[in-house]
C-alpha positions as CSV (number, residue, x, y, z in Angstrom):
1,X,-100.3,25.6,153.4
2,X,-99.2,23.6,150.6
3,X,-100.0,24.6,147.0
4,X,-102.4,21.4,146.3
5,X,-104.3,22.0,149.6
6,X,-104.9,26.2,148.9
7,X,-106.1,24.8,145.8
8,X,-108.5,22.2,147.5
9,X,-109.0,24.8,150.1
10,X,-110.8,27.1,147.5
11,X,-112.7,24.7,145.3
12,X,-114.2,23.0,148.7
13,X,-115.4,26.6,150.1
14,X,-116.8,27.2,146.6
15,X,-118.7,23.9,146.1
16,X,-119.9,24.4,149.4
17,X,-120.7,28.5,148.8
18,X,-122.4,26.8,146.1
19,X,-124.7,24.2,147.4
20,X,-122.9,21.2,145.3
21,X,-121.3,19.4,147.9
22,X,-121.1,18.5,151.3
23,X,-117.6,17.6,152.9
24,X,-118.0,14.5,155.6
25,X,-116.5,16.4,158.5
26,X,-114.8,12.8,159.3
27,X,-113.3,12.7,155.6
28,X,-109.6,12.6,155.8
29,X,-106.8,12.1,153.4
30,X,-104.0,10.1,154.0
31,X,-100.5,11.1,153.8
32,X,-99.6,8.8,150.8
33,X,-102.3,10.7,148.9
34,X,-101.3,13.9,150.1
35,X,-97.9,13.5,148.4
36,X,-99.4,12.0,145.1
37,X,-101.3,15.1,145.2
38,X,-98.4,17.6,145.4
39,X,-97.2,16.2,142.0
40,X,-100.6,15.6,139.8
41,X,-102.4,18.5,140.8
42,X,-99.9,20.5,138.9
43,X,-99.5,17.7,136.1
44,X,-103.2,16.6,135.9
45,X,-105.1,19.0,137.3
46,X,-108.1,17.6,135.4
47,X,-108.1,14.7,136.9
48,X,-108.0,16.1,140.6
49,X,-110.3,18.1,140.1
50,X,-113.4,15.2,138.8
51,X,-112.0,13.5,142.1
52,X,-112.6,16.7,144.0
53,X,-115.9,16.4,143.1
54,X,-116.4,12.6,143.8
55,X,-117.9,10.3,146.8
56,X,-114.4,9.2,147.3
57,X,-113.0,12.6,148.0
58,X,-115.8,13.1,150.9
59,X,-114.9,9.7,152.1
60,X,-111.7,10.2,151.9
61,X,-110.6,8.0,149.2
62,X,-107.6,9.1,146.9
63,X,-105.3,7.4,144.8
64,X,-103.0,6.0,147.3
65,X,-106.0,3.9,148.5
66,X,-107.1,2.5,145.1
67,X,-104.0,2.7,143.5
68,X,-101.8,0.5,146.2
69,X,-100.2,-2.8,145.0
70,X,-97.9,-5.0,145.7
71,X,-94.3,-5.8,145.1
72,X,-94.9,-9.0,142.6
73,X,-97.9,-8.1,141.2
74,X,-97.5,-8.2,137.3
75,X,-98.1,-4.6,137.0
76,X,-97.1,-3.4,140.1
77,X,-95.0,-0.5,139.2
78,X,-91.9,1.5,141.5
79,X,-93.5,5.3,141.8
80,X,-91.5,7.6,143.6
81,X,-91.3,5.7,146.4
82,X,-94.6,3.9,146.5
83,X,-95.8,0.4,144.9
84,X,-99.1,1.5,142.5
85,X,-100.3,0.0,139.6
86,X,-102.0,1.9,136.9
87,X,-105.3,0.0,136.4
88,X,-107.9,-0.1,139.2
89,X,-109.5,-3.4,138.4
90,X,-113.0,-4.7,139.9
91,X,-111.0,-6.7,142.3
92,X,-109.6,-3.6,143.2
93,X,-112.6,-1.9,143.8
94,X,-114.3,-5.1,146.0
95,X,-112.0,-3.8,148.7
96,X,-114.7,-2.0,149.6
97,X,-117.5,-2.9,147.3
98,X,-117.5,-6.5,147.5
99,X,-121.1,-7.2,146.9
100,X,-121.0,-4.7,143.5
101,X,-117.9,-6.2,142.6
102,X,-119.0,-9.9,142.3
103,X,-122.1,-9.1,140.6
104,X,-120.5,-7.4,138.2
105,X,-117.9,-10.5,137.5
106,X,-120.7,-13.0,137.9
107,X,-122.2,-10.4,134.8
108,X,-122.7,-10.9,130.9
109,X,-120.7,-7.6,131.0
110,X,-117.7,-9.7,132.4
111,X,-117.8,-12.0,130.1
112,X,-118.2,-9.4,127.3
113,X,-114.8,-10.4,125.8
114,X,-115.8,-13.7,125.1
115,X,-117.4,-12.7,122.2
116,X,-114.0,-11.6,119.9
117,X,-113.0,-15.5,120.1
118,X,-116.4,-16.0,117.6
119,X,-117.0,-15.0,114.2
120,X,-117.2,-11.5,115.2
121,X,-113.3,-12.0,116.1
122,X,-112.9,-13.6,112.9
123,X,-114.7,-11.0,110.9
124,X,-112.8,-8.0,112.9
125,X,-109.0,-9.6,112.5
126,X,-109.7,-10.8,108.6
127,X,-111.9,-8.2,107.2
128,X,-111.0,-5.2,109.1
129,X,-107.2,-6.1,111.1
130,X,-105.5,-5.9,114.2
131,X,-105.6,-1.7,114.4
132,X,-109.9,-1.9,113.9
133,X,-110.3,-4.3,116.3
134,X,-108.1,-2.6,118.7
135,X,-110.1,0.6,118.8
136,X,-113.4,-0.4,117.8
137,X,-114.2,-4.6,118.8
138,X,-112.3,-4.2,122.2
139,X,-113.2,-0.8,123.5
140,X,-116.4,-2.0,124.2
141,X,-115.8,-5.9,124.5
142,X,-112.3,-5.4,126.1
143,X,-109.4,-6.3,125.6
144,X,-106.5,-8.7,127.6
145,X,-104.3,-5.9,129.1
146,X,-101.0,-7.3,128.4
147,X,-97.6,-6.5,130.2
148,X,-94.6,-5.7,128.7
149,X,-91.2,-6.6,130.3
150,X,-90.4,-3.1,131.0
151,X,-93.6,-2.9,132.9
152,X,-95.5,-0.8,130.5
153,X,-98.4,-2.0,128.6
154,X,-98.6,-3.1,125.5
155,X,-100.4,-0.4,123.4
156,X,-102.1,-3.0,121.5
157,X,-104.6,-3.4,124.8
158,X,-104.2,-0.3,126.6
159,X,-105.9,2.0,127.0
160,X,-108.8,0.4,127.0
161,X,-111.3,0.5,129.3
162,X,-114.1,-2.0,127.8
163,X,-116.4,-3.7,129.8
164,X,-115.2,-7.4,129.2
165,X,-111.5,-6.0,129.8
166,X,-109.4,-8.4,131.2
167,X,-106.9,-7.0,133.5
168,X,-103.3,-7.8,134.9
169,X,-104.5,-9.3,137.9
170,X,-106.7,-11.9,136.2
171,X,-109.9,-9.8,136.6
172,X,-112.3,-9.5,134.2
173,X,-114.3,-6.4,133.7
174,X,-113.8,-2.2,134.5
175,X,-116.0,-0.4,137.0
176,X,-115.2,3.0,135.2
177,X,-116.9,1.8,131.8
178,X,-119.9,2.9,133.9
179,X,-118.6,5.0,136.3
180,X,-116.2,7.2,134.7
181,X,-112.9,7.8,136.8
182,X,-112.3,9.9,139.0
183,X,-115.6,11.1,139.7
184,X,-117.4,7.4,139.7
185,X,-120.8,9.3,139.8
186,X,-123.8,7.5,140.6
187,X,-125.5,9.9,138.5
188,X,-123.6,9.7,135.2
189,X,-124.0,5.8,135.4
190,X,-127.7,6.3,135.3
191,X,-127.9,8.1,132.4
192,X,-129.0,6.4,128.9
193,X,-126.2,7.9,127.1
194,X,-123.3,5.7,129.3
195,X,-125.2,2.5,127.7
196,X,-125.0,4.0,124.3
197,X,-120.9,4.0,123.8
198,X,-121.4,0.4,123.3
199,X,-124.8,-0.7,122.7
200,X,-125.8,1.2,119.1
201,X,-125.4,0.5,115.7
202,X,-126.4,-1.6,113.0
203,X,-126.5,-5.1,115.4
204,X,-127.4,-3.9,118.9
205,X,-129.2,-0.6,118.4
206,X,-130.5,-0.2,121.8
207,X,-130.0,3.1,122.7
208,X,-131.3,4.0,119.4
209,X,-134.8,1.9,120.1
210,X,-134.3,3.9,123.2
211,X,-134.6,7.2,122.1
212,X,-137.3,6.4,119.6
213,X,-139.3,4.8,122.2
214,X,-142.1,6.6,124.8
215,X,-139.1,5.9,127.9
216,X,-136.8,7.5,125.9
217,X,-138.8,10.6,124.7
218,X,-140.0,11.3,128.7
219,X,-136.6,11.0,129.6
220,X,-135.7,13.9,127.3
221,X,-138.8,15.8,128.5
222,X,-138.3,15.3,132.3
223,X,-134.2,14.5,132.6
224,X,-134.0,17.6,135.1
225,X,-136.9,16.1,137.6
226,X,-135.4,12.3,137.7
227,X,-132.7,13.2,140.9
228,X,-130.4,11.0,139.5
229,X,-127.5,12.6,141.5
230,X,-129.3,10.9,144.6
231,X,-127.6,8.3,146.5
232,X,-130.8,6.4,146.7
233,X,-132.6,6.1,143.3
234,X,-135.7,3.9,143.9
235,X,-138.0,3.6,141.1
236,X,-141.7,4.6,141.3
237,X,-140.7,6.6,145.3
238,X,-137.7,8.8,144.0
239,X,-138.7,9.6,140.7
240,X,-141.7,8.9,138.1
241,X,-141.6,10.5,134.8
242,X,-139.0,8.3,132.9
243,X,-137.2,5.0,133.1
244,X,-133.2,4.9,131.9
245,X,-131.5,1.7,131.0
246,X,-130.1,1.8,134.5
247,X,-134.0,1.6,136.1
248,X,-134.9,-1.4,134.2
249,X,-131.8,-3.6,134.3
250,X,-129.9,-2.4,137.5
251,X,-131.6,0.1,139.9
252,X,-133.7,-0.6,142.7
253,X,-137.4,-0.4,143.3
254,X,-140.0,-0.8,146.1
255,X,-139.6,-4.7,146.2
256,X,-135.7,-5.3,144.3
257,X,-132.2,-4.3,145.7
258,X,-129.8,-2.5,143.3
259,X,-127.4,-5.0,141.4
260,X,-124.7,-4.9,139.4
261,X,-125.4,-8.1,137.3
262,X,-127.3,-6.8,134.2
263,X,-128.9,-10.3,133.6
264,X,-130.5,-10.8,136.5
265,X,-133.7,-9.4,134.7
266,X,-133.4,-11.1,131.3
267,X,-136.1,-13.4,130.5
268,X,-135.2,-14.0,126.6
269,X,-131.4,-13.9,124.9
270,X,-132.4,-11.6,122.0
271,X,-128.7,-11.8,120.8
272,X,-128.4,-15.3,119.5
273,X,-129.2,-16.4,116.2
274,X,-132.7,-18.3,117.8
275,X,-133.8,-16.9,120.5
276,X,-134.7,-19.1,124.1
277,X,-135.4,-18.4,127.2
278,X,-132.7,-18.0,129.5
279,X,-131.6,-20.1,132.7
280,X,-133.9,-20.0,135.8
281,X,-136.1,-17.1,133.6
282,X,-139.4,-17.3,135.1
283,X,-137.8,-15.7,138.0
284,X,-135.8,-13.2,135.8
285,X,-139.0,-12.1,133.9
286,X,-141.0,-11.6,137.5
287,X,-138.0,-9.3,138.4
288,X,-138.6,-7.3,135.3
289,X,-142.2,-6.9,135.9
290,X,-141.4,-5.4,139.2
291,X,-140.1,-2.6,137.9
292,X,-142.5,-1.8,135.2
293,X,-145.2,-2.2,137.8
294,X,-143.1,0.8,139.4
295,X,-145.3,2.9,136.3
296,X,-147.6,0.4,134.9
297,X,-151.0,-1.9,136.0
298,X,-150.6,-5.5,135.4
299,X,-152.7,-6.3,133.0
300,X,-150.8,-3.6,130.7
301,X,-147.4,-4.9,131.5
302,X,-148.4,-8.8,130.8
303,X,-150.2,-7.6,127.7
304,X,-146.7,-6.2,126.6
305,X,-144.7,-9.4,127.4
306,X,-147.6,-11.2,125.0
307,X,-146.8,-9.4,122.7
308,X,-143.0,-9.8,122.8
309,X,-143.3,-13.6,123.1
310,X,-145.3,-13.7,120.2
311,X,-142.9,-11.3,118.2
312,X,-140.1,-13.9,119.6
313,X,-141.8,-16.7,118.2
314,X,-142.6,-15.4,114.9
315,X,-139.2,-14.4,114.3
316,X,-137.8,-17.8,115.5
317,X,-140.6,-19.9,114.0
318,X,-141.1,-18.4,110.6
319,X,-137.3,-16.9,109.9
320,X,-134.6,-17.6,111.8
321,X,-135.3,-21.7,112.1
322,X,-135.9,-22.2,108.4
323,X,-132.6,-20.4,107.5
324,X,-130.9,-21.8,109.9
325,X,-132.2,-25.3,109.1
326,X,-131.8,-25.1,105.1
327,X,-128.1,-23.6,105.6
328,X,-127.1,-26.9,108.0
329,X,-129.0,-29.3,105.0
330,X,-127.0,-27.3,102.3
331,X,-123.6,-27.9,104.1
332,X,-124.7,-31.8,104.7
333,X,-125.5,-32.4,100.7
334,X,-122.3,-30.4,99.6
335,X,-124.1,-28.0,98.5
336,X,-122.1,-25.1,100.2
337,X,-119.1,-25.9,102.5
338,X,-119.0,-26.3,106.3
339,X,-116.8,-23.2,106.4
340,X,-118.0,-19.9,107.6
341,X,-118.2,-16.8,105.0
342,X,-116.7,-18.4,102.0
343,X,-120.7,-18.9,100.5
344,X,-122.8,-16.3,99.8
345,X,-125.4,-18.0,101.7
346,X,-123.1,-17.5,105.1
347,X,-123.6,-13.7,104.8
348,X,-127.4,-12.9,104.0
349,X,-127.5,-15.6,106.7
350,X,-125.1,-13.5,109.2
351,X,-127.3,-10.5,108.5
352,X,-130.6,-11.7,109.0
353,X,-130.0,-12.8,112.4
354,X,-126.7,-10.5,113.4
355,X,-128.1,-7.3,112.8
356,X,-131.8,-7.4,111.2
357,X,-133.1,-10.3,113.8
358,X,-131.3,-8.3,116.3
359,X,-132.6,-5.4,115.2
360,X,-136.5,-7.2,115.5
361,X,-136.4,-8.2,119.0
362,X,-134.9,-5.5,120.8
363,X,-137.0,-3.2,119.1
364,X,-140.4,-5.2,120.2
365,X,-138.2,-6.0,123.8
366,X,-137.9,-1.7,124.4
367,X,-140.9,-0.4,122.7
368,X,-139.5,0.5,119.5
369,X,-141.8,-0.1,116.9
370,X,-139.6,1.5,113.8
371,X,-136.8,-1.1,114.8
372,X,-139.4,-4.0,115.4
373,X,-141.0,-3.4,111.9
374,X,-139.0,-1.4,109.6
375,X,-135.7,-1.8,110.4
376,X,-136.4,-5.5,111.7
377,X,-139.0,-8.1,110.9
378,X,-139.2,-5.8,107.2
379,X,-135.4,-6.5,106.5
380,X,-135.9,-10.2,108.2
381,X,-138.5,-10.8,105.9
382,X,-136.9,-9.2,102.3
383,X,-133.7,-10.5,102.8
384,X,-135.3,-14.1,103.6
385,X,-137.6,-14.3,100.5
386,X,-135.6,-11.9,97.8
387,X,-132.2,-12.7,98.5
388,X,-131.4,-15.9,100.8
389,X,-133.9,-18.3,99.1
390,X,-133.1,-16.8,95.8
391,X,-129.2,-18.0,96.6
392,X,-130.3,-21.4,97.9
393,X,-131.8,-21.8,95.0
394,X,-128.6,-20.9,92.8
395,X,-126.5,-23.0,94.6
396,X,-128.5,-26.0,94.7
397,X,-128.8,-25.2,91.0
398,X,-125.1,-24.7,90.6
399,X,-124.3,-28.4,92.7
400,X,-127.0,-30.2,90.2
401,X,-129.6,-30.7,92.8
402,X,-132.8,-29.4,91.5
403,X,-134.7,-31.8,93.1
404,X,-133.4,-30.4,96.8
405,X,-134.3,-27.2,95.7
406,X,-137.9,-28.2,95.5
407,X,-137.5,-30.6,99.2
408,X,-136.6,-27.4,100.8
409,X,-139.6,-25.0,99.1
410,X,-142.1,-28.5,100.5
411,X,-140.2,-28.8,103.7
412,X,-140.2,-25.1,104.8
413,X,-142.0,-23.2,103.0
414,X,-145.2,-24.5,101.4
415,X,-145.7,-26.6,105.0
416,X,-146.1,-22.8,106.9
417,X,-149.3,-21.1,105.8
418,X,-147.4,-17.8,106.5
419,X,-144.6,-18.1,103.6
420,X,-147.8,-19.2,100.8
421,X,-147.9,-15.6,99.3
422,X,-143.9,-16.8,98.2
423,X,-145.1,-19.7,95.8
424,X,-148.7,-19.0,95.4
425,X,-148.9,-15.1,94.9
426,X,-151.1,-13.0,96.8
427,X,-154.5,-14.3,97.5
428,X,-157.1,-12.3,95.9
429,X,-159.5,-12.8,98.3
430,X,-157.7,-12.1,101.0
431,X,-156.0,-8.9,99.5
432,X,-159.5,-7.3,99.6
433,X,-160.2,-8.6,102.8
434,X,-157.4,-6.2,104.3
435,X,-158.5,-3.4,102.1
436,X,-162.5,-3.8,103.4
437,X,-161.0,-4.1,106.8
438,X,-158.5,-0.7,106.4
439,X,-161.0,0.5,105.3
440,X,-163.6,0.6,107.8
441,X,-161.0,1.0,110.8
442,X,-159.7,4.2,108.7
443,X,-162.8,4.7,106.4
444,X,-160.1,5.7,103.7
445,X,-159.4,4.6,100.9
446,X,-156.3,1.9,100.7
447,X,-154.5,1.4,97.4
């Protein structure tokens, strides 16, 4: 018996000893794979071994099968004897998942690397420089895998393995962002924690909101009774106590099929300096529902989608719109230039919507009311009234223009009943109002 196969032999009669896997008795492995495996289970045992335990490896699916190219290919490389090439892109994979495999490229996870050719690009390359943004920006937005003539990769984009990564063949995306290679598990993928390498942090804190939030805190109670190593994961018959980022935005339920396109469910873009609603939503939004009605009645769940609208609306309405409004007005009257990041005025402006807005609306969007408040609307509001209108009016100041100082304080300002406490003060009346009213609710006292 050859030395890779007594291995195999051993760990297959101990998983199944052991009640963690089942071998497909119709499972066989080619003859190409066979002889990768005589090599790399000596040199990368690791790797074998997360295969071993994989779907593929009870199907019968080793590295000859995803690894095949063809002579031409830009990264098709001469192995002993075979044509492979390194990277297993989604096109790859659609040999045989085609219908996960165009969702995903149809996906805002596709498209992921779009975002470095923006100001976040900008500020990466100027600010930080090539080596930050090559192991920070594109791990998670991906990078353009680029060939050298030699046939190796330039290690300026590899290894990456970020979500908007786009690959030799012209594909965009990586299946193994999600499902780690070589064990691809299902299970791993539904997990919080896979979402987190990318979305966290000061801008896009979800997994944060996450664990602060009720979802999060049952998941940490109840993580062992969600049978997430199932192959079918249906929300609301196969488990109950907690939803992961995969249930909401992915998985199936009673009603919805399991895709691979994470905006299929996305009523509002919460990313974007104002939010709106996003292309055919109303459909979007009743998909969403679905799958809280999996756990919740409806009049709960359309109460919570109130209240997000009106969070939406408030921080649109009464923040982001005036900023973004007097900034545009300041650039037209030469007040501050038309460049990006060269006025102070461009960066309390980058912050209130890039990270605190952010910050806002995914935190009312996933339930997590420190984020919404503190850590959102809070910082939203300070930075508005103690530090951008403050600098608006320094620079209008600084250019001469008193008088557009004052247009802008009439214009947006004193015409919203909500920003009076900024020119008037506090009213009196209405401070005691709230302290009656605390008062009763509480019956305390409220300095």
């Amino acid at each position: 018996m050859k030395k890779w196969a007594k291995c195999l032999y051993v760990f297959t009669g101990a998983l199944v000893l052991t009640g963690f896997l089942a071998v497909s008795a119709d499972a066989k492995i080619s003859a190409e794979t066979e002889q990768c495996l005589e090599c790399h289970a000596e040199r990368m045992p690791g790797l074998i071994e997360q295969w071993q335990y994989s779907t593929h490896w009870q199907a019968g699916i080793g590295c000859y099968e995803c690894h095949a190219a063809k002579k031409g290919e830009v990264d098709a490389l001469d192995h002993n004897g075979f044509v492979v090439a390194t990277i297993v892109s989604p096109r790859d994979c659609a040999k045989c998942h085609p219908k996960e495999s165009a969702e995903q490229e149809a996906s805002h996870h596709a498209k992921a690397g779009d975002i470095l050719n923006t100001n976040d690009g900008l500020l990466g390359q100027t600010l930080g420089g090539e080596p930050a943004v090559a192991v920070g920006c594109r791990q998670c937005h991906g990078s353009i895998v680029k060939v050298l003539e030699d046939g190796s990769f330039d290690p300026a984009t590899w290894p990456n393995t970020g979500i908007g990564r786009v690959n030799p063949d012209g594909s965009k995306g990586t299946c193994s962002a999600c499902h780690t290679r070589h064990r691809f598990s299902k299970e791993q993928s539904r997990k919080p924690e896979v979402c987190g390498k990318c979305h966290l942090g000061p801008d896009h804190p979800q997994i944060e909101v996450y664990n602060e939030s009720k979802h999060g805190i049952l998941y940490r109670a109840f993580e062992d009774k969600l049978n997430m190593d199932k192959p079918k994961w249906v929300a609301g018959e196969d488990y109950y106590d907690a939803p992961t980022c995969s249930t909401c935005h992915i998985s199936a339920t009673p009603n919805l099929p399991v895709t691979h396109d994470v905006g299929t469910r996305l009523s509002w873009n919460l990313r974007a300096p104002i939010s709106a609603r996003t292309s055919d939503w109303e459909k979007k939004l009743s998909e969403m529902k679905d799958v809280c009605n999996s756990c919740h009645g409806d009049s709960f769940v359309s109460g919570f989608y109130r209240q997000l609208d009106e969070f939406v609306d408030l921080y649109n309405t009464k923040f982001a719109l005036p900023a973004r409004d007097i900034r545009a007005l300041l650039m037209d009257e030469g007040v501050i230039s038309k460049a990006n990041f060269d006025d102070k005025i461009d960066w309390i402006w980058w912050e209130l919507w890039h990270h605190e807005g952010r910050r806002a609306r995914h935190g009312a969007a996933m339930s997590g009311p420190d984020y919404a408040w503190w850590h959102g609307i809070y910082d939203v509001a300070k930075h508005f009234y103690t530090e951008y209108l403050p600098e608006v009016e320094e620079a209008c100041a600084k250019a001469g223009k008193h008088a557009l100082y004052d247009q802008i304080i009439a214009k947006y300002i004193d015409s919203d009943p909500r920003h009076a406490w900024y020119t008037q003060g506090f009213d009196p009346k209405k401070v005691e109002a709230l302290k009656k009213y605390y008062k009763d609710r509480y019956d305390q006292k409220v300095d």
